[in-house]
C-alpha positions as a printed Julia matrix, in Angstrom:
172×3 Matrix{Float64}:
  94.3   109.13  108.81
  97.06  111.03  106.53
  94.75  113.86  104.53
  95.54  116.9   102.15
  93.55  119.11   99.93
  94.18  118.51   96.03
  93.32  119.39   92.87
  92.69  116.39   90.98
  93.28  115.57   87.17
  90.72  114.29   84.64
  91.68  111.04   83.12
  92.87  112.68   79.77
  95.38  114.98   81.75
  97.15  112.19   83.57
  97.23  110.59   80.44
  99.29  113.85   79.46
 101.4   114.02   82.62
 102.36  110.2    81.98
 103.47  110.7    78.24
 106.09  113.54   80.3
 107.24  111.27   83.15
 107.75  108.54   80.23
 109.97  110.68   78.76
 111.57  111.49   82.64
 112.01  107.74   83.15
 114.16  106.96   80.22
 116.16  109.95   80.92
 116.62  109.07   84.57
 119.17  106.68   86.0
 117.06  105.9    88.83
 113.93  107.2    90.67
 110.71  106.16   92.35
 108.12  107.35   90.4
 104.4   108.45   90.71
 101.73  106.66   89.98
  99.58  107.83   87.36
  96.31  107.64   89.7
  98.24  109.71   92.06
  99.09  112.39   90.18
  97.6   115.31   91.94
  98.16  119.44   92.68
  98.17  119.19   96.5
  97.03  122.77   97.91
  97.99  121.98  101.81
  98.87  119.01  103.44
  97.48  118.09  106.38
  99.58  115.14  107.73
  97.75  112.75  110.69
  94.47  113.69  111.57
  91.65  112.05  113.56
  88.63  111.45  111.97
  86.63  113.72  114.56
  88.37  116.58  112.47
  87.66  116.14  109.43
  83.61  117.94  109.41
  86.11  121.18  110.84
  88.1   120.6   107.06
  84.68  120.07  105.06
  83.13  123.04  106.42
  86.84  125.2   105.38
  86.55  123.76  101.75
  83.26  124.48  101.64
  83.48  128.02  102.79
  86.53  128.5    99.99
  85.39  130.56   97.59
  87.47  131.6    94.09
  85.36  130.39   91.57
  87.18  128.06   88.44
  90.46  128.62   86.84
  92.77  126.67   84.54
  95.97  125.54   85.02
  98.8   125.49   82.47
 101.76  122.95   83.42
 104.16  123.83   81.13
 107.99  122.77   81.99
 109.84  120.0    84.28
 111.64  121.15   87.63
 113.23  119.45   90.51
 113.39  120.29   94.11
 117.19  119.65   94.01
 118.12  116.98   96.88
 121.48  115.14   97.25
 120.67  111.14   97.02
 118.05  112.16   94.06
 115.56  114.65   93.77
 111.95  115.59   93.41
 111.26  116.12   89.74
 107.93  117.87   89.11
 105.57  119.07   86.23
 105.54  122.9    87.08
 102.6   125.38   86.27
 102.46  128.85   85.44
 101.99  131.11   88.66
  97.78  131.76   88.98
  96.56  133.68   91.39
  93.66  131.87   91.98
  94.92  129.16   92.82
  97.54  130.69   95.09
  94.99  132.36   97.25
  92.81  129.11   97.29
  96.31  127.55   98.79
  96.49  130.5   100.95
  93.08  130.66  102.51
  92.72  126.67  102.86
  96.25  126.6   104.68
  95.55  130.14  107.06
  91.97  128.78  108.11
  92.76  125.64  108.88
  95.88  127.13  111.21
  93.13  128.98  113.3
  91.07  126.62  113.79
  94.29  124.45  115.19
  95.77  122.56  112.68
  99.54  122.54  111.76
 100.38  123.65  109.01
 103.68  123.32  107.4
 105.16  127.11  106.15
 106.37  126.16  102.35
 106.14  128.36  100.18
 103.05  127.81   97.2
 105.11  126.17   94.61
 101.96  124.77   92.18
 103.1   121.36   90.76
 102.35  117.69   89.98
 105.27  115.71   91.42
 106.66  112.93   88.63
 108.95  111.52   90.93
 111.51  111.4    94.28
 114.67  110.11   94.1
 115.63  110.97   90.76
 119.21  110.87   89.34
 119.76  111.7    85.98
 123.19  110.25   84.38
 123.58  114.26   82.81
 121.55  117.6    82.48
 118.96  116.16   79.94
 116.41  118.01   78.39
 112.38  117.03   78.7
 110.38  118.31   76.37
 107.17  119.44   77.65
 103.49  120.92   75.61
 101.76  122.74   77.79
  98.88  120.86   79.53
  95.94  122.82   80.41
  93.36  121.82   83.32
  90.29  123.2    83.94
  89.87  123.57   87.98
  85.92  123.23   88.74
  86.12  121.47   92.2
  88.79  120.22   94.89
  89.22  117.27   96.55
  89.99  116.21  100.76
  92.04  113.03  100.01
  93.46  110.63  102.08
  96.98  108.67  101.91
  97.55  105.0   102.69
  98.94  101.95  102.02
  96.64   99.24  100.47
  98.58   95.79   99.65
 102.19   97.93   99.72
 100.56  100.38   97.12
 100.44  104.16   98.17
  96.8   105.01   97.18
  94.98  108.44   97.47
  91.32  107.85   97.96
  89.2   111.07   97.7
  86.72  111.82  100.34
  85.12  114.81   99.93
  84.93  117.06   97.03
  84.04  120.74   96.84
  82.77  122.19   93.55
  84.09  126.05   93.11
């Protein structure tokens, strides 16, 4: 099964994040966008894994240990890409949650799974594949979230639909 570790949004934050990637859509030309159950802060990606692996991933979450933080998304960025690119709801560096990214993503490489060497960019993607017809300008209010737990979540397709399904949750 596909799995990564997320922070997940309340209903009333999506909400928030949708009212921006409105405003993204009728700015864009074209784009695949997210779906507002979807939207998610992913804090390392696991990729394939059996299910015999993932008690080794529970007992990593639960030995994660930073306490709460909030999160302030405060601008649109892209991950520039030629044939469209990533456009994402960016957040204001916190350290927290960079070392929670850190630790998750250095214990799980001991214990033998890959991870991938990105750097921590913290971020709620809006979309892939976005053109935009010109340099146009999103406005954005910063949207706080409140980080109590995180969330082992796994990717597939139900019906065509790309649908994250959490499994396992971790209160901090």
């Amino acid at each position: 099964m596909r799995l990564f570790i997320a922070i997940n949004l309340s209903e009333e934050e999506r909400k928030q994040v949708l009212a921006v990637q409105n405003e993204l859509k009728v700015k864009a030309t074209r784009g695949n966008f997210t779906r507002e159950e979807n939207f998610h802060l992913t804090l390392a990606f696991l990729g394939e894994i059996p299910q015999t692996k993932v008690q080794v991933i529970e007992k990593v979450m639960d030995d994660a240990s930073c306490g709460t933080f909030s999160l302030c998304f405060h601008k649109i960025d892209a991950f520039r890409r030629s044939g469209g690119s990533i456009y994402y709801l960016a957040a204001k560096p916190e350290e927290k949650a960079e070392k929670l990214s850190e630790y998750l993503r250095q214990t799980l490489s001991k214990r033998g799974f890959t991870m991938d060497d990105k750097r921590f960019v913290p971020h709620l993607t809006l979309g892939r594949e976005i053109m935009m017809a010109k340099d146009e300008t999103i406005h954005v209010l910063p949207i706080t979230s409140d980080v109590t737990k995180i969330s082992l979540m796994k990717s597939e397709r139900i019906n065509g639909t790309l649908t994250y399904t959490s499994i396992y949750e971790k209160m901090l």
